[in-house]
MOPAC internal coordinates of N, CA, C and O (Angstrom, degrees):
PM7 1SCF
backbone

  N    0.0000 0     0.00 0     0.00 0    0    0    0
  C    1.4462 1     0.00 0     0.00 0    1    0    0
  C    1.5328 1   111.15 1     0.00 0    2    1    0
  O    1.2310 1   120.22 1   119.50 1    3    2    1
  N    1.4851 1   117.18 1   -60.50 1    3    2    1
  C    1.2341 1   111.77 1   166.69 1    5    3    2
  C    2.0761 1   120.96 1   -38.15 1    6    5    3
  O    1.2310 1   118.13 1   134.59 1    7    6    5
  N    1.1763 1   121.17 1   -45.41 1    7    6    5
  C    1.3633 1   121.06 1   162.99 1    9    7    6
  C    1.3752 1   105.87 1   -23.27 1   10    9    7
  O    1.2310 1   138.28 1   101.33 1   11   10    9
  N    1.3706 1    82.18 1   -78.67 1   11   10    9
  C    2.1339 1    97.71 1  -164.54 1   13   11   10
  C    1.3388 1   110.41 1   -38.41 1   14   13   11
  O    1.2310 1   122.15 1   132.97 1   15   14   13
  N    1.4793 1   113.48 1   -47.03 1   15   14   13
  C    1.4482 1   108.84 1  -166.85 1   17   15   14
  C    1.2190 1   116.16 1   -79.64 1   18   17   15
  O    1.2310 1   113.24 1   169.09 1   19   18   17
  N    1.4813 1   130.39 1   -10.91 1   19   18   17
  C    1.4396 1   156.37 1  -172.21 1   21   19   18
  C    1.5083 1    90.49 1   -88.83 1   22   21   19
  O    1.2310 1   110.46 1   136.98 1   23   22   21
  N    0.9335 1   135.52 1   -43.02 1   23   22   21
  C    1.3954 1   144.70 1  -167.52 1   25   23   22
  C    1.5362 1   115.57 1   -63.81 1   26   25   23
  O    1.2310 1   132.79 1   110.48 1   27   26   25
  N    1.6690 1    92.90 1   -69.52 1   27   26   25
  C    1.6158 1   110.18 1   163.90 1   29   27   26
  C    1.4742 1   121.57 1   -56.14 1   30   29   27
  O    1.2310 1   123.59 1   150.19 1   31   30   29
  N    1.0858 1   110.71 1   -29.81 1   31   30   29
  C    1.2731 1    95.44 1  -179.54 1   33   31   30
  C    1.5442 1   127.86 1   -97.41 1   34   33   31
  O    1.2310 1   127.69 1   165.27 1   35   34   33
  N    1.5339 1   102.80 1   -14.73 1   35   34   33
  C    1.5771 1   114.27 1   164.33 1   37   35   34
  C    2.0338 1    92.94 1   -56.14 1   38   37   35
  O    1.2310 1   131.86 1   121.73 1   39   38   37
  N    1.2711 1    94.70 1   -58.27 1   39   38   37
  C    1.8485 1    90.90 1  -165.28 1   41   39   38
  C    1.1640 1   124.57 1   -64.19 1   42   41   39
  O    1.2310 1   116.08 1   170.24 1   43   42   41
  N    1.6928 1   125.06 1    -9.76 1   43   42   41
  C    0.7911 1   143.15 1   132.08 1   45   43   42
  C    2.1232 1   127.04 1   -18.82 1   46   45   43
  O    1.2310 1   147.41 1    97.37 1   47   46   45
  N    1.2774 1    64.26 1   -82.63 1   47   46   45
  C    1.3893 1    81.91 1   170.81 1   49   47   46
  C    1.4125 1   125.61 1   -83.65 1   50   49   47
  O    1.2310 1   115.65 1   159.28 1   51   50   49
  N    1.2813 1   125.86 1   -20.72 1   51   50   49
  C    1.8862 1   103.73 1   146.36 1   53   51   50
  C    1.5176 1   118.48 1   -71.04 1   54   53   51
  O    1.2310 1   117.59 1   147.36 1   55   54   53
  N    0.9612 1   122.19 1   -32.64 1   55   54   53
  C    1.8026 1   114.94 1   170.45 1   57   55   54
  C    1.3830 1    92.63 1   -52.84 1   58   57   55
  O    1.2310 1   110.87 1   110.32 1   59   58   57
  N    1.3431 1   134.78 1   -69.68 1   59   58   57
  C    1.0999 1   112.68 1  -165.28 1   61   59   58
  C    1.3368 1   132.69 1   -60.03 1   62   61   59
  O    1.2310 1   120.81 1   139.29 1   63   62   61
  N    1.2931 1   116.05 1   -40.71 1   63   62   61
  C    1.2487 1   118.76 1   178.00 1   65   63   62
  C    2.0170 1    98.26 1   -55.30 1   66   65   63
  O    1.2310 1   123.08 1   129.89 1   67   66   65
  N    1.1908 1   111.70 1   -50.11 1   67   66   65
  C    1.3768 1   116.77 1  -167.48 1   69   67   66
  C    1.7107 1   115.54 1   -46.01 1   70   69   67
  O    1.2310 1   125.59 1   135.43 1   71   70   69
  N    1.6515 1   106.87 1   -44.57 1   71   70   69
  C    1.0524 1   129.41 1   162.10 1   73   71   70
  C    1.4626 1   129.88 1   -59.02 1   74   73   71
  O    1.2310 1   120.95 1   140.76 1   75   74   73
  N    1.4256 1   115.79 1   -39.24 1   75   74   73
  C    1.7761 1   115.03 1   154.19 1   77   75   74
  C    1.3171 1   123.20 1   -58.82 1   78   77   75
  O    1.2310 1   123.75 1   122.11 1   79   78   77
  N    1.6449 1   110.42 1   -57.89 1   79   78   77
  C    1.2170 1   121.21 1   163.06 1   81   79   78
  C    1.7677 1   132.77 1    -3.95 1   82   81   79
  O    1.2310 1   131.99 1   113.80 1   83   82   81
  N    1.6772 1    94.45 1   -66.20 1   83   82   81
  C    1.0785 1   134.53 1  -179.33 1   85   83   82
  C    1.8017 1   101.26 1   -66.20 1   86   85   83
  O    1.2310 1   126.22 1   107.48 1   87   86   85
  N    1.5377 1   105.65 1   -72.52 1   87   86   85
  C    1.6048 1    96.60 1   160.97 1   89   87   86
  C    0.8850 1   123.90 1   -12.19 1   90   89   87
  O    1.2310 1   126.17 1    87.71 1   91   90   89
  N    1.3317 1   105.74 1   -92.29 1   91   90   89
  C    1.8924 1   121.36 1  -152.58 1   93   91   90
  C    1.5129 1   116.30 1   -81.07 1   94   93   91
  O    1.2310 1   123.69 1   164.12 1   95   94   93
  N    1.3886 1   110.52 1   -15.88 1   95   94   93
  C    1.5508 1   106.24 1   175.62 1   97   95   94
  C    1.6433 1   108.96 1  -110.54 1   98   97   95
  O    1.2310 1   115.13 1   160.40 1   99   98   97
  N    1.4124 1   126.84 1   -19.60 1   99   98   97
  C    1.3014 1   102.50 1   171.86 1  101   99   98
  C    1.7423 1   107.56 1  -120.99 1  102  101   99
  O    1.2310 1   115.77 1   154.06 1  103  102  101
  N    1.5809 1   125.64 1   -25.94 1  103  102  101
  C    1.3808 1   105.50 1   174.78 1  105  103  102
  C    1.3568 1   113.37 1   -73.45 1  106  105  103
  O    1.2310 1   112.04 1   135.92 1  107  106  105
  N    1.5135 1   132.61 1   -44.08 1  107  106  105
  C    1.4476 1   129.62 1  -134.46 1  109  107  106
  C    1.3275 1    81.83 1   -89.44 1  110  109  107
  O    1.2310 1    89.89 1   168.23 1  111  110  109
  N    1.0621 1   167.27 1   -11.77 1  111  110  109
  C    1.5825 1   149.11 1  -148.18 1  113  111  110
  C    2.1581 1    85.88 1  -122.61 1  114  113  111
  O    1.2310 1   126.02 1   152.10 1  115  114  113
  N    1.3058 1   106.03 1   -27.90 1  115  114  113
  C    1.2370 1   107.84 1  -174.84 1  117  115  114
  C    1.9042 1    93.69 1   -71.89 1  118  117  115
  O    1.2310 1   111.52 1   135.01 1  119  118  117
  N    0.9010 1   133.57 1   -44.99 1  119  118  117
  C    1.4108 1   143.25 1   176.69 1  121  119  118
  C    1.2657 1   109.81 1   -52.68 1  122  121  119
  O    1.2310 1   125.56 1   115.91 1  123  122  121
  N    1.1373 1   106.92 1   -64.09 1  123  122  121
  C    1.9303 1   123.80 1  -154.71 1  125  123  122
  C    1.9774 1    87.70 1   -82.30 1  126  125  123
  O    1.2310 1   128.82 1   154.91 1  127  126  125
  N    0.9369 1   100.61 1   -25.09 1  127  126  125
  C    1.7758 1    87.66 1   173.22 1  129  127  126
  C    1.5627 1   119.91 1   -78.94 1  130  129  127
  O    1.2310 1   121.21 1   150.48 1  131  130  129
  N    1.4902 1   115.30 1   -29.52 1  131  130  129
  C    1.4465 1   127.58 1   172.63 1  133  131  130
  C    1.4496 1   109.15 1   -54.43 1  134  133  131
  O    1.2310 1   119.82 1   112.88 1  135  134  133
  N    1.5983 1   117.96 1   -67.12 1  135  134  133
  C    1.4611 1   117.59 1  -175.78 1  137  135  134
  C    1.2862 1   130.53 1    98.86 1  138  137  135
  O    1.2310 1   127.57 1   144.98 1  139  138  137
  N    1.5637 1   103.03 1   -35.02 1  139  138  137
  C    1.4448 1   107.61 1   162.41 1  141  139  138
  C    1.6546 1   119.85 1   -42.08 1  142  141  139
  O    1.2310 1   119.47 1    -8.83 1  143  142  141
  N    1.0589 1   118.62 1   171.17 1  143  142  141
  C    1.3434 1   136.47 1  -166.36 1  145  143  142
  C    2.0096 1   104.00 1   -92.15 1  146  145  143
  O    1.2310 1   115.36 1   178.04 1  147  146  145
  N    1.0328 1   126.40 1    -1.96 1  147  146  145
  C    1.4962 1   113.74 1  -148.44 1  149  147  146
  C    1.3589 1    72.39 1  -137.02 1  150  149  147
  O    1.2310 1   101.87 1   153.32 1  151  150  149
  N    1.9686 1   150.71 1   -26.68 1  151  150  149
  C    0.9327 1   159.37 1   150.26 1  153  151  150
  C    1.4885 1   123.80 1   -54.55 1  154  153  151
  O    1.2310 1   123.34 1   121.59 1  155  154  153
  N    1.2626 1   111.20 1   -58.41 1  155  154  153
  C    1.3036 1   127.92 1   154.40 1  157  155  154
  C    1.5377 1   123.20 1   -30.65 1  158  157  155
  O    1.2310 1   120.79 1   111.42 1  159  158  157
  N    1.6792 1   116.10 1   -68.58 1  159  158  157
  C    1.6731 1   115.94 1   149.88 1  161  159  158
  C    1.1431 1   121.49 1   -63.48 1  162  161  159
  O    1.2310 1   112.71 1  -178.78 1  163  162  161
  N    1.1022 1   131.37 1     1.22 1  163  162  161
  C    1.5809 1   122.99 1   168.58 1  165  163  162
  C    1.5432 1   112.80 1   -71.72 1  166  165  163
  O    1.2310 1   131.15 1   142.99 1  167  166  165
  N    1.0806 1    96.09 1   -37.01 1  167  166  165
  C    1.7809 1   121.72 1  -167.19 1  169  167  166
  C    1.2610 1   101.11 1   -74.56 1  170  169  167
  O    1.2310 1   103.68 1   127.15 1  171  170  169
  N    1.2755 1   147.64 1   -52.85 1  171  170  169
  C    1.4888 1   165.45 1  -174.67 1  173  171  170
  C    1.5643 1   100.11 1   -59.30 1  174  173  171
  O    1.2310 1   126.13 1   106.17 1  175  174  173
  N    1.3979 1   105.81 1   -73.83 1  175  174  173
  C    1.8016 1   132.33 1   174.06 1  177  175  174
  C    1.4422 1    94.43 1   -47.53 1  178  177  175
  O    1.2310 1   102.99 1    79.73 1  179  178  177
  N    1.1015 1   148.83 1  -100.27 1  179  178  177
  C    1.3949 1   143.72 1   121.72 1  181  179  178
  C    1.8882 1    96.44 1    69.17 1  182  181  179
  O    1.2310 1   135.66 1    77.56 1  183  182  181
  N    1.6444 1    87.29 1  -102.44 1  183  182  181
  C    1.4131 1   112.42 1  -166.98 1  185  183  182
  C    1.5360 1   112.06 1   -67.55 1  186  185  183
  O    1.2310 1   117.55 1   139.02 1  187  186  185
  N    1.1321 1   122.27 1   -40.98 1  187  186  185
  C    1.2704 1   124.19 1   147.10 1  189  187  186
  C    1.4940 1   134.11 1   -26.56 1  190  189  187
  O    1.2310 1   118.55 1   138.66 1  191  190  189
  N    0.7403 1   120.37 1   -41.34 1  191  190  189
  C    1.7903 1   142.71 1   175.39 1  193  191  190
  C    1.2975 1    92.83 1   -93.68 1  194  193  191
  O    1.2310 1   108.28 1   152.88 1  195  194  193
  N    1.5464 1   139.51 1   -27.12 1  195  194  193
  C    1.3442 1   114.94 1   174.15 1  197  195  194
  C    1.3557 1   119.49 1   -84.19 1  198  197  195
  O    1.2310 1   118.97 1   163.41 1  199  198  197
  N    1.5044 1   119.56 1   -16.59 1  199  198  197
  C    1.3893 1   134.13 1  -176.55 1  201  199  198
  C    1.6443 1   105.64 1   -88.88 1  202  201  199
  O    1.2310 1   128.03 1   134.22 1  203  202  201
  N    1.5954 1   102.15 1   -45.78 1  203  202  201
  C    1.8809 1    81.69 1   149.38 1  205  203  202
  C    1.3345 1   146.23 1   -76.21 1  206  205  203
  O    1.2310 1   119.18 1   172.08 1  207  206  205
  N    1.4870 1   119.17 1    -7.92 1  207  206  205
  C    1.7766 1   118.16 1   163.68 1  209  207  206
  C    1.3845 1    78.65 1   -72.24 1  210  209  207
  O    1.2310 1    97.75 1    68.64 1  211  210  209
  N    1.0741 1   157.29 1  -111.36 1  211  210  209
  C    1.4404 1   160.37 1   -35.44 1  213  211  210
  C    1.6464 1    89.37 1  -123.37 1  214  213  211
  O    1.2310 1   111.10 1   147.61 1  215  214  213
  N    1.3239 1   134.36 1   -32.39 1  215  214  213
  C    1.5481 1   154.23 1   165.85 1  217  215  214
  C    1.5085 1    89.23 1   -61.94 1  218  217  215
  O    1.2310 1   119.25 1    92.90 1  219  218  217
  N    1.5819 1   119.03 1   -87.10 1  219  218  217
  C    1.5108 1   114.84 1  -176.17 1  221  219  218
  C    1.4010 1   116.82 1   -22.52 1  222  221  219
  O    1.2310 1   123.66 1   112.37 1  223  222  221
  N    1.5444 1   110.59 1   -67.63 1  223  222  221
  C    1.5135 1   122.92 1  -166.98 1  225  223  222
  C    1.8326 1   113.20 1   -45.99 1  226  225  223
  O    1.2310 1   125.86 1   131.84 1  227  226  225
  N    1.5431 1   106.34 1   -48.16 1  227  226  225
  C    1.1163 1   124.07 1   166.32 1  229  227  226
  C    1.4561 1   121.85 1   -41.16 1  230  229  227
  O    1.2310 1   120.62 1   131.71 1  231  230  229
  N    1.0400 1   116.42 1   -48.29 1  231  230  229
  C    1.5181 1   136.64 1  -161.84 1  233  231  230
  C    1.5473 1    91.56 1   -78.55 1  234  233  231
  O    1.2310 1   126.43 1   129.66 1  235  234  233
  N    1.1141 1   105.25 1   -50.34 1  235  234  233
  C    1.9661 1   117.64 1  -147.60 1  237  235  234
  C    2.0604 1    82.37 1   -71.59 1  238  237  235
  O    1.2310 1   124.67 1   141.11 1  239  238  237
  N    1.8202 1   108.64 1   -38.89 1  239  238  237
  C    1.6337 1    79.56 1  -171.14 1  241  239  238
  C    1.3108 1   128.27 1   -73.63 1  242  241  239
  O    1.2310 1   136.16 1   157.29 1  243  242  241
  N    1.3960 1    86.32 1   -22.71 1  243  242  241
  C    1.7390 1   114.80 1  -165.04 1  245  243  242
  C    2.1032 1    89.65 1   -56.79 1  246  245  243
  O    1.2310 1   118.60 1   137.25 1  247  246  245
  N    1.2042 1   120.27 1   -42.75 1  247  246  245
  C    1.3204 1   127.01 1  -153.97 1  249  247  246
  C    1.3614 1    84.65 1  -108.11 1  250  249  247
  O    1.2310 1    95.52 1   147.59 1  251  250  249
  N    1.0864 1   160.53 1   -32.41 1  251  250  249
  C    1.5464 1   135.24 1   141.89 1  253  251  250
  C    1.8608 1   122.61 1   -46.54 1  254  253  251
  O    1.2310 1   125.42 1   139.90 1  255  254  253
  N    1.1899 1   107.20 1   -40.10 1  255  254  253
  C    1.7325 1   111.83 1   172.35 1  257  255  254
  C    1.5093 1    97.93 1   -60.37 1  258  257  255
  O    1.2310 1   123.06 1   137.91 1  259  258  257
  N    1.0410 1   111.74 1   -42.09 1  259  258  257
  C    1.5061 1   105.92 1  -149.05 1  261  259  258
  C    1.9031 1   113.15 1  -139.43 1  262  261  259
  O    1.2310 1   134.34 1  -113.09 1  263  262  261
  N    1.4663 1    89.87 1    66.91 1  263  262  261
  C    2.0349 1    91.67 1   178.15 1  265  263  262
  C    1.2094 1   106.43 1   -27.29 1  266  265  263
  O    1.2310 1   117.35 1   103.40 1  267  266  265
  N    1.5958 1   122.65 1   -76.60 1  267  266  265
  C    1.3024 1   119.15 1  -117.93 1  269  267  266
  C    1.9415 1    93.04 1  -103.51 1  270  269  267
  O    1.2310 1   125.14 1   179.09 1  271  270  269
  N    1.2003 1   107.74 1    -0.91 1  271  270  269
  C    1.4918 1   117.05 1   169.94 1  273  271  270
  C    1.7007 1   116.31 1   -23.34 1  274  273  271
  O    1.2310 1   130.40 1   123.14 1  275  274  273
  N    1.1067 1    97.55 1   -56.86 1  275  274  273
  C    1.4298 1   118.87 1  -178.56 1  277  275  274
  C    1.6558 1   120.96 1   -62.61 1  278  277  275
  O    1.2310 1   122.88 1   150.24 1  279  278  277
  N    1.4805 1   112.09 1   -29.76 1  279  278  277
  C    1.2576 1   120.00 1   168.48 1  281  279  278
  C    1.6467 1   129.63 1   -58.47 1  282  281  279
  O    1.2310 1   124.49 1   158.37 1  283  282  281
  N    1.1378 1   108.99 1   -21.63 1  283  282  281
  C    1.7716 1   116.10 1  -176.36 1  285  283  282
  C    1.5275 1    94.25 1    87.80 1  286  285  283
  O    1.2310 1   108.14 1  -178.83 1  287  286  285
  N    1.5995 1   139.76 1     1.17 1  287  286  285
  C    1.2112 1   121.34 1  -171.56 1  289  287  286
  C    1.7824 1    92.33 1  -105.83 1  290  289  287
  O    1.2310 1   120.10 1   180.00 1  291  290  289

């Protein structure tokens, strides 16, 4: 069991990293160089949604490391 969850969460976490990656070094500079206004919130909207997976992801390991964390015991 420990495997599996060691597993998922490495893959976890290269999608994600793979998926920021991808963000911040090839869309957002592709955005923030345009300037337009409908580009501009894309980028914000965008990054926003990346700071909430990145909260989720956090949460989800913290509560995979640690079930009973949450209990007060």
């Amino acid at each position: 069991m420990f495997a599996m969850k060691l597993t998922l969460i490495l893959l976890g976490a290269l999608l994600y990293l793979v998926g920021a990656g991808c963000w911040f070094i090839w869309l957002v500079p592709d955005l923030l160089s345009t300037g337009t206004t409908e580009t501009l919130l894309g980028a914000v909207v965008g990054t926003c949604a990346w700071l909430i997976i990145s909260f989720g992801f956090i949460v989800h390991i913290i509560k995979t490391a640690r079930p009973t964390a949450g209990d007060g015991r």
